[in-house]
C-alpha positions in Angstrom: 134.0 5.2 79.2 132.8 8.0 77.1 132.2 11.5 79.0 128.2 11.4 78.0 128.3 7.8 79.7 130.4 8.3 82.8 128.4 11.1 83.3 125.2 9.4 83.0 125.9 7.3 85.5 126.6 9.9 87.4 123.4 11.5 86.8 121.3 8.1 87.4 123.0 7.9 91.1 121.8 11.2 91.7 118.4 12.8 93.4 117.4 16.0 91.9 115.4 18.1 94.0 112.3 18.4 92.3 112.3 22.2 93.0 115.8 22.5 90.9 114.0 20.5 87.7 111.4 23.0 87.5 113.9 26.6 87.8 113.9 27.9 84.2 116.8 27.4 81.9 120.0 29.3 83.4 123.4 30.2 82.1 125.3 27.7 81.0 128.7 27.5 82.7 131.8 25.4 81.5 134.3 23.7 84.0 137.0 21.8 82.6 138.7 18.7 83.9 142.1 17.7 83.8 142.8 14.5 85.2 146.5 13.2 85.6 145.6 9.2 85.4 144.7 6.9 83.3 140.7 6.1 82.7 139.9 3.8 85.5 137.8 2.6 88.2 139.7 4.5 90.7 140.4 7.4 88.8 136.2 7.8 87.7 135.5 7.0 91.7 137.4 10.2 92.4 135.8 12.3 89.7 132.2 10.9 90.7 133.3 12.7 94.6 133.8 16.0 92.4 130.5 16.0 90.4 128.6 14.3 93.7 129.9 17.6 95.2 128.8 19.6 92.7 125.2 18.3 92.7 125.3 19.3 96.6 125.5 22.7 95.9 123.3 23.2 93.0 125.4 22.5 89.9 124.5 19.6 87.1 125.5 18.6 84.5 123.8 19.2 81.3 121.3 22.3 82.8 123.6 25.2 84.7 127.1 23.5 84.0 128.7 21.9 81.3 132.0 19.7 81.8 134.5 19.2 80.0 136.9 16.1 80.7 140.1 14.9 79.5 142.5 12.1 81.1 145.7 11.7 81.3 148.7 9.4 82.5 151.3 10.9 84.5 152.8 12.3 81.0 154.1 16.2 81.5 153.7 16.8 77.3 150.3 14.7 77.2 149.1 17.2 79.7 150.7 20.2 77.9 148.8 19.0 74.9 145.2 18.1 77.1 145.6 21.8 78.8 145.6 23.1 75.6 142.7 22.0 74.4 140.5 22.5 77.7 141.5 26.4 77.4 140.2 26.3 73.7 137.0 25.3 75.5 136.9 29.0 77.6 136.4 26.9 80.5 135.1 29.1 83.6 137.2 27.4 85.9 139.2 24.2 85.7 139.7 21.4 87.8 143.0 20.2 87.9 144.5 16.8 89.7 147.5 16.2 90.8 151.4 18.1 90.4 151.9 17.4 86.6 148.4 18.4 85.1 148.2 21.4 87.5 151.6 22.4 86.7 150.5 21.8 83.1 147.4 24.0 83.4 149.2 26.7 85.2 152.0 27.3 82.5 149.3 27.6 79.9 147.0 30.3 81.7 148.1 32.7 83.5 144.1 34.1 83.8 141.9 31.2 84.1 140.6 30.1 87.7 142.4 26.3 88.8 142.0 24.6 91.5 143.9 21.5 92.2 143.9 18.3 94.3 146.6 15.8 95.3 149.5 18.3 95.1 151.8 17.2 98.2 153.6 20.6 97.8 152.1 23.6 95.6 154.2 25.9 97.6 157.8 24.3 96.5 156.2 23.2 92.8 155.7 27.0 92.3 151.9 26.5 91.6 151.3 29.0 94.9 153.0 32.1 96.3 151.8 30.7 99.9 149.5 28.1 101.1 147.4 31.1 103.2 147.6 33.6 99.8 147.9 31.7 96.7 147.8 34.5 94.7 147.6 34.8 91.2 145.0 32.1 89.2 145.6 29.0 91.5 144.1 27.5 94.9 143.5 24.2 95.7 143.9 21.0 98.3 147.2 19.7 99.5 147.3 15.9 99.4 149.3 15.7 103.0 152.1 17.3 105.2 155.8 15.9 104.3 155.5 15.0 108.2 154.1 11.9 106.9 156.7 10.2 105.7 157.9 9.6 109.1 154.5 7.7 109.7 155.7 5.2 107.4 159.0 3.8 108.9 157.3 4.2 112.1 154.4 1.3 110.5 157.4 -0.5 109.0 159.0 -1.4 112.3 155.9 -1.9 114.2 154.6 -4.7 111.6 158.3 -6.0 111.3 160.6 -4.9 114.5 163.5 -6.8 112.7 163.9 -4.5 109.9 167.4 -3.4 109.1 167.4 -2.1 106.0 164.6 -0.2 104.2 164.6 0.3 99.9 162.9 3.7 99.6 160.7 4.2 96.2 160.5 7.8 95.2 160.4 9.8 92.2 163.3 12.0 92.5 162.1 14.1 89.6 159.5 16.4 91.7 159.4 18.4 94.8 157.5 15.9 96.8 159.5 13.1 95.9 162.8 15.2 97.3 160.5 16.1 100.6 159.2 12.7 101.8 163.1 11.1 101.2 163.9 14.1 103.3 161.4 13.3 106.3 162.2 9.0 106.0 166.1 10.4 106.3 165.6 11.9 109.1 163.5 9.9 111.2 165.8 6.5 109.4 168.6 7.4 112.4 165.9 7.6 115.2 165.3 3.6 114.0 168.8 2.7 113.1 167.9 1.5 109.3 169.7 1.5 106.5 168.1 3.4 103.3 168.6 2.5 99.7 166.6 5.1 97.4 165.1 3.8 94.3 163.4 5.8 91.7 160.4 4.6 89.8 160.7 6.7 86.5 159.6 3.3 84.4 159.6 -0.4 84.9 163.1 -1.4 84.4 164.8 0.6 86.5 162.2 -0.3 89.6 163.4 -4.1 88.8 166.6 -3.2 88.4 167.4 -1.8 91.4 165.5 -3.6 93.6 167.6 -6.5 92.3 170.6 -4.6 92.8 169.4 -3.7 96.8 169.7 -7.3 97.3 166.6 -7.9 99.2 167.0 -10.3 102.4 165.7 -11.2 105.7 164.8 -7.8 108.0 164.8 -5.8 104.6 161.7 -3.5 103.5 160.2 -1.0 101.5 158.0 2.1 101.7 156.8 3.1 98.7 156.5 7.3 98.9 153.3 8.8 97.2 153.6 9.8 93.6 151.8 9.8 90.6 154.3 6.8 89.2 154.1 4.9 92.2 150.2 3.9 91.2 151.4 3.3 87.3 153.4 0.7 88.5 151.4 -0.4 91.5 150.9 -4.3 90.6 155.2 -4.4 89.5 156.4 -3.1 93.0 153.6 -5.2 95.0 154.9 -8.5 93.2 158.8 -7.6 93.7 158.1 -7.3 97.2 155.8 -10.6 97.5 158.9 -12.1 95.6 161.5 -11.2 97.5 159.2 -11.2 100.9 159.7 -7.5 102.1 157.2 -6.0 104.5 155.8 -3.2 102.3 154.4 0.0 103.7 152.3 2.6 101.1 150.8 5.8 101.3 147.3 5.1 99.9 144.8 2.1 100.7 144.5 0.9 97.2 147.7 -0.3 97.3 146.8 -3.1 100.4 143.6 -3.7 98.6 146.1 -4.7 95.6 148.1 -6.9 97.8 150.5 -4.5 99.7 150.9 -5.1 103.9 150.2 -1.3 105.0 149.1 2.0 104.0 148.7 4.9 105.7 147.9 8.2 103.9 144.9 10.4 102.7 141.2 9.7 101.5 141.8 10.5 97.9 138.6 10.9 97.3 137.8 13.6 100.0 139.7 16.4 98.2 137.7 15.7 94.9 134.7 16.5 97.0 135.8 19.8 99.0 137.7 20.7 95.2 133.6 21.6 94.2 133.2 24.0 97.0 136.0 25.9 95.9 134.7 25.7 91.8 130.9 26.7 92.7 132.7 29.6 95.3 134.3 30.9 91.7 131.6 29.8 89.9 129.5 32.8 92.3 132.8 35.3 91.6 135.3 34.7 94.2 138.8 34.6 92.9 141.3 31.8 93.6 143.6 34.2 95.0 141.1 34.8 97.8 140.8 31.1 99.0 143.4 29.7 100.7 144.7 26.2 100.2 143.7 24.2 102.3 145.4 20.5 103.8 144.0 17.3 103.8 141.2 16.2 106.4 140.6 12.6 106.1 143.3 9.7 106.8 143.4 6.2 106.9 144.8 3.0 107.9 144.3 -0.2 105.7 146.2 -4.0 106.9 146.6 -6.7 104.5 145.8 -9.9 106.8 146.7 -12.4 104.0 150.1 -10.6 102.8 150.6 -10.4 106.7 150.4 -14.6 106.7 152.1 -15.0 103.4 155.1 -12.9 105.2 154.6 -14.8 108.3 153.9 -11.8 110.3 151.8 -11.3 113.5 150.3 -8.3 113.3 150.5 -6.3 116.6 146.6 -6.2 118.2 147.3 -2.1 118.5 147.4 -1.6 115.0 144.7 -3.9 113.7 142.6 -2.0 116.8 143.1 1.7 115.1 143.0 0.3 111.3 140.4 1.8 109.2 140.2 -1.1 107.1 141.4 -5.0 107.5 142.0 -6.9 104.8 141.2 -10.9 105.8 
């Protein structure tokens, strides 16, 4: 979807206050977006939070702001390239999602205002100086505490007591992917499991070695959050429907795709509070004065049918606190 249609759409959702319509003509501002996914419905749902959030405080599209939007795909030198053009823009302040197009963004200004959503750990990917005083040209929203992690083999052994060994999909190649192994280390002795890390850098290495894991009965996996984790959503959902593994995932999408459990952030929700932050700048505050700030909004999704399909009973207690059930 082109920029001038997305944002159309946008605009057609949207209720302008009739007193806003008639202010005279005002400076034109410029936000640039760089987003670190693919164009899709999921991606656009999260960018519609940002501009909804916008509209909130008094920004649109078209009349006092113009943005500027570029996607990308989890690719460090396709974000190199897409940060480059944004600054040729003379954005006012950018909007940057997730590690790799932050990261991206902050290497190639040292001056312009970001502010980022969906980084796990700003702090230990050098984006920040602290979460409390950023410093510099960055602020933003963490995506969740590495605490977390923890949470997940906890679900795992609820959903399937019997689990003995666990096959632990992270990407190695980032801070977060290094912290959440760290947490599901940890808290693997307090169960008694058996870990097998996997990385996901591309298809055939995620086949590979959960082949080479040997899946059988009382075996699962718990897929850590990363930006490579969703590229290959539908591959590690259908090895662990093939080889029957109780699957636990940090983000609802990927039970709505046909994974057993997810607990994790609204991903949306940062999108949203992220326009607070651009319309503060947008007014003259700096990013160095705003601290960044953790994620609010959590929730747990159950796949009833995978649950069936894996001939599981899911405990009463956890479909009673579920956000959302799957049936």
């Amino acid at each position: 979807m082109r920029r001038r249609e997305f944002l159309g759409v946008l605009a057609g959702s949207a209720t302008w206050p009739l007193a806003a319509r008639a202010q005279p003509a005002e400076r034109m501002r410029r936000i640039g977006i760089l987003m670190d996914l693919p164009e899709n419905d999921a991606s656009r749902s999260r960018l519609a939070a940002f501009v909804q959030g916008l509209v909130g405080l008094g920004w649109s599209d078209g009349r006092n702001v113009r943005l500027d939007i570029r996607w990308g795909a989890n690719n460090a030198e396709k974000s190199r390239t897409l940060a480059a053009e944004l600054l040729a823009l003379d954005p006012d302040v950018v909007l940057a999602s997730a590690s790799s197009a932050t990261a991206a963004m902050r290497q190639a200004s040292a001056t312009t205002p970001i502010v980022f959503t969906l980084v796990a750990d700003p702090v230990g990917a050098g984006l920040v100086d602290s979460l409390a005083r950023p410093g510099a040209n960055v602020t933003g929203f963490t995506l969740f505490e590495y605490s977390i992690a923890g949470k997940w083999l906890e679900l795992l052994k609820e959903v399937a007591p019997g689990t003995r060994r666990v096959a632990v999909l992270r990407d190695a190649g980032v801070a977060a992917g290094a912290g959440q192994f760290g947490v599901i280390q940890a808290a693997a002795q307090s169960f008694g499991l058996e870990l097998r890390p996997i990385g996901i850098r591309d298809a055939e290495e995620i086949e590979r070695a959960i082949t080479a894991f040997g899946p059988r009965e009382n075996d699962g996996i718990v897929v850590t959050a990363s930006p490579l984790a969703g590229l290959h959503r539908e591959q590690i959902i259908s090895l662990a429907t093939r080889y029957r593994m109780p699957s636990v995932f940090a983000y609802r999408h990927f039970v709505a795709a046909g994974g057993l459990v997810a607990y994790g952030p609204d991903l949306a929700n940062p999108y949203r509070r992220a326009a607070s932050y651009v319309s503060r700048i947008l007014k003259g505050e700096k990013p160095a004065e705003l601290p960044v700030q953790a994620a609010i909004t959590y929730e747990l999704a159950v796949n009833l049918k995978t649950a069936k399909a894996l001939g599981l009973d899911m405990p009463p207690s956890l479909l009673a606190r579920a956000d959302e059930v799957i049936e």
